[in-house]
Structure formats: C-alpha cells, structure tokens
C-alpha positions as CSV (number, residue, x, y, z in Angstrom):
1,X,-19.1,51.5,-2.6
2,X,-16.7,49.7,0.0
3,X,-18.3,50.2,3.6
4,X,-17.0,52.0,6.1
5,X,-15.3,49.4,8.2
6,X,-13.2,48.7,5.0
7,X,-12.1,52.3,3.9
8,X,-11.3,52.6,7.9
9,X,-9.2,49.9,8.2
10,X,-6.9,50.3,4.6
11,X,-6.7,54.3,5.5
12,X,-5.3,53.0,9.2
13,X,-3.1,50.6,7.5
14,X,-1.2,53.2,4.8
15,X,-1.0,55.7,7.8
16,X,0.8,52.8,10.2
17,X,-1.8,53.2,12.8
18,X,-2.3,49.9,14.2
19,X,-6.6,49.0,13.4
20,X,-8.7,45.7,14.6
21,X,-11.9,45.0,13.3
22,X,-14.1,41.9,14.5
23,X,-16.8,40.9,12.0
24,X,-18.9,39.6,15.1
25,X,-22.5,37.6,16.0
26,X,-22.7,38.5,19.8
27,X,-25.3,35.3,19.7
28,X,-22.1,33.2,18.6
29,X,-20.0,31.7,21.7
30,X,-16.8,31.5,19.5
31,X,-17.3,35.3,18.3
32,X,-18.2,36.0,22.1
33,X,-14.7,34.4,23.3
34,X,-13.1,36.2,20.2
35,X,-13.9,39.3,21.5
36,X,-12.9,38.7,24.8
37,X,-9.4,37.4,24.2
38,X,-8.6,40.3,21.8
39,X,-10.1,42.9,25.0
40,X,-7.5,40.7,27.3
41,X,-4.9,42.0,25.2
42,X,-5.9,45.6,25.9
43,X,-7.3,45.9,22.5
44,X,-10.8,47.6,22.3
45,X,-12.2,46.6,18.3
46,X,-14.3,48.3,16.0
47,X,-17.1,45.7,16.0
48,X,-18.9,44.9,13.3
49,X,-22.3,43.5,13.5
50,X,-22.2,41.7,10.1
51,X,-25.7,40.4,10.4
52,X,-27.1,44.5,11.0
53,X,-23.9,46.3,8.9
54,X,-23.4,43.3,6.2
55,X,-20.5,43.6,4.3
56,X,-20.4,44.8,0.8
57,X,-19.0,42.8,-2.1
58,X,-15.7,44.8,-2.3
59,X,-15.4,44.2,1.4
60,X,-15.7,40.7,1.2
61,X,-13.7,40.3,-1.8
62,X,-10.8,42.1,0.4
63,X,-11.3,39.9,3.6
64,X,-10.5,36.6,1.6
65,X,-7.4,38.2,-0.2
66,X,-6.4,39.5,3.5
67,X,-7.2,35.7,4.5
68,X,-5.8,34.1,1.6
69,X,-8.5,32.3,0.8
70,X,-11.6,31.3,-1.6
71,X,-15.1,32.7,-0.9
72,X,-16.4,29.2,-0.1
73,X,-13.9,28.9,2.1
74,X,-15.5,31.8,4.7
75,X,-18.8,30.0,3.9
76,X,-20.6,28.2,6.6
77,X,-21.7,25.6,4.4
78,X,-23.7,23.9,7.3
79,X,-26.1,26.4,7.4
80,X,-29.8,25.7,6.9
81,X,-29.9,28.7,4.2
82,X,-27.3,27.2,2.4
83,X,-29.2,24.1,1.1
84,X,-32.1,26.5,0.9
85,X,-30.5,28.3,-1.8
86,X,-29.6,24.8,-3.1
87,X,-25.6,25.8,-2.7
88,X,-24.6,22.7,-2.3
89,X,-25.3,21.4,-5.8
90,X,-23.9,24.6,-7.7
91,X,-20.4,24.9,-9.1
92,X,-20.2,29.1,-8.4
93,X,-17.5,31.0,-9.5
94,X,-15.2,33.3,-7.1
95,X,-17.5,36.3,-7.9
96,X,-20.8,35.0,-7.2
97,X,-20.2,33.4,-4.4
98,X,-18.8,36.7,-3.1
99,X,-22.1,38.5,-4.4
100,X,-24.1,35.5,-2.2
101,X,-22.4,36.2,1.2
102,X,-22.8,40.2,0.5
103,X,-26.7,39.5,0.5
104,X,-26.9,36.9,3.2
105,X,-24.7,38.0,5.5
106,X,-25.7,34.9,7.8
107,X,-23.4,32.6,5.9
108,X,-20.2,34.2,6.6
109,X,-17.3,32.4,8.9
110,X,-17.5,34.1,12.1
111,X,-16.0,35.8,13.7
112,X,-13.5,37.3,11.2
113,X,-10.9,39.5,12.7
114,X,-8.7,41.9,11.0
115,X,-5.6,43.5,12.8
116,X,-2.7,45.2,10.9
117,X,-2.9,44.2,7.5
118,X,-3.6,40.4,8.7
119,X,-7.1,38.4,9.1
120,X,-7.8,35.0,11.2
121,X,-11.3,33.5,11.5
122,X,-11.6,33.2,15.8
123,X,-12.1,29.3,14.8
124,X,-10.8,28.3,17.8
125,X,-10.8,31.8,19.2
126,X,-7.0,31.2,20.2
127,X,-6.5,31.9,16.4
128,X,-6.9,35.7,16.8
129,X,-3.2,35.3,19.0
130,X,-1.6,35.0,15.8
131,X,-2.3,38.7,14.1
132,X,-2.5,40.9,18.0
C-alpha cells in the first residue's frame, strides 16, 4: 500500500493544489540547508523523516520516475551498509534495488524534494530552486 506522503502528494497534484514534500535526515547538513531554502521561499513542507516513516516500494518506484532516474541512481553507494550487503558486487535489477532502499531506508539520496509534479535531490541544496 503506497504511504501516505505519496497518495497526499498525487491527490494534491490532480486537484492543482500546489504540494512539497522533503524526504529529510535533520542529522544531514545538506537536507538541513534544503529545508531552509525551501522555508525562505515562504514554503512550509510536509517533512518526511524517511529514516522513522521509510518509504514503501510503490513510493520509491514513483520518486525515481518523478526524478527520471534508476534506483541506483538515488543510492548512496558510499554508505558503509552498502558493502555490508555486498551491493557493490551484485548486478540488481530495477525492482530489487527498489525493494533494498524500501527496507533500508538509510541508503536513499537525501534530501529528495518533491514540489508540483517535479523532484530534485537538495545535492547542492540550490537544486531545490529549480521545482519552487
């Protein structure tokens, strides 16, 4: 079942009402600034605290066709628990590399912003200009 933040932001979108969403780490300095230039632009976000509310499969699945991009490509790939899981030396398909990052939330691109049908990942924070 698609979470909450995900049936929120489509139903937002097919009514025209404007919607942003921050998939934030408040430990992380670049989702920190993220949020902070997006409240500069007199924008309060639903914040999501991926690591607490982790995003469903579905969810993630729809982030990287909103971003245009592969799962691996939302992957931090630097990430001690990615060797762990000995990622690195596997050759995943789309779909279970979306099923990995719905289970350990922790190796998700932060912060990931979604604003009117659009996503960015705040990496550089200025990045989030491009969808307010």
């Amino acid at each position: 079942m698609p979470s909450d933040y995900f049936i929120l932001f489509h139903f937002n979108i097919v009514l025209g009402y404007p919607l942003t969403v921050i998939y934030h780490n408040p430990r992380c300095s670049k989702s920190r600034a993220t949020l902070k230039l997006i409240q500069e632009q007199g924008i309060e976000p639903d914040i999501v605290l991926y690591l607490q509310d982790s995003p469903d499969a579905q969810t993630i699945r729809s982030i990287t066709k909103t971003l245009n991009c592969s799962a691996l490509q939302i992957t931090r790939t630097s990430e001690a628990l990615y060797t762990e899981l000995g990622l690195k030396d596997k050759n995943l398909d789309e779909e279970s590399m979306i099923k990995i990052l719905a289970k350990n939330p922790s190796l998700l691109e932060r912060p990931i912003v979604l604003n009117n049908g659009q996503a960015v990942i705040g990496r550089p924070p200025e990045n989030v200009l491009t969808i307010l």
